[in-house]
N, C-alpha and C positions, 0 to 999 in steps of 0.2 A: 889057364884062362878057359871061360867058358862061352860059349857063343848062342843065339839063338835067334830067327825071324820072326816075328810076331805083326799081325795087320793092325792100325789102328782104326779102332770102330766107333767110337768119335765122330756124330756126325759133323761136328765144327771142327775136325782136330784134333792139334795141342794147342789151343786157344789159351789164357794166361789161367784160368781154373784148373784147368785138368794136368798143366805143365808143372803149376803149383803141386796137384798129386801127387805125380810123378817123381819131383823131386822129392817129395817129402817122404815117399817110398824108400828111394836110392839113397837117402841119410842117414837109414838105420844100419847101413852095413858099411863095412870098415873099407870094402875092397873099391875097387877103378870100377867105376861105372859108365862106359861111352856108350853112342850109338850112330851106325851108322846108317845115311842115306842115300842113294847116288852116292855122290865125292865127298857130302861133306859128313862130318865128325861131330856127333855134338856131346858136352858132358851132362851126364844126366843128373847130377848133383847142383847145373845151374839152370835158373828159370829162365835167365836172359838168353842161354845155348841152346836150351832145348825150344824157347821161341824160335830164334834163329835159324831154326833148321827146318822149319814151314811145312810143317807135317800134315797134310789134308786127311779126311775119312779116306780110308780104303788103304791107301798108302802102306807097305811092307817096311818095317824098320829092324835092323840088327841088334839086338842088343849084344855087349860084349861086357864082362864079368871078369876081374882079373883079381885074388886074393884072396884072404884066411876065409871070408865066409861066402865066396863066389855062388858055389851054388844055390844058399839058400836066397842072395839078393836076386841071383839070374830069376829063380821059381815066384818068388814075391814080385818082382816086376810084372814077369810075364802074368801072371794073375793080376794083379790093378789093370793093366795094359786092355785084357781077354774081359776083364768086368765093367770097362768103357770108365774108369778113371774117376766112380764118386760122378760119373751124366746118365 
């Protein structure tokens, strides 16, 4: 498992566009893709989770990578995440 913090720069967030990214990022890799914030968990593979989990600009989020191709989803996240997500 691999782990990382990354801030989101998003000045609306993960509003339903950039959550959409997001996911569509974390679909190409085979491994667990969660994240965490405060207490809660979201999976980044769902749109409705990753709403869920009420991500503002600024905001620090966990990503956490678990599987055959970890690191490269962990780097591809963190990159859409660092390029504000297609805003």
């Amino acid at each position: 498992m691999v782990t990382k913090k990354v801030a989101i720069v998003n000045p609306t967030g993960l509003h339903l566009r950039p959550a959409g990214n997001l996911c569509k990022v974390a679909m190409n890799y085979k491994s667990h893709i969660n994240f965490s914030y405060g207490d809660n968990t979201a999976n980044a593979k769902s749109v409705l989770s990753v709403l869920g989990a009420c991500i503002k600009c600024g905001d620090e989020i966990e990503l956490k990578c678990d599987g055959p191709d970890e690191e490269e989803a962990l780097a591809a996240l963190v990159e859409a995440i660092e390029s504000g997500l297609g805003e």
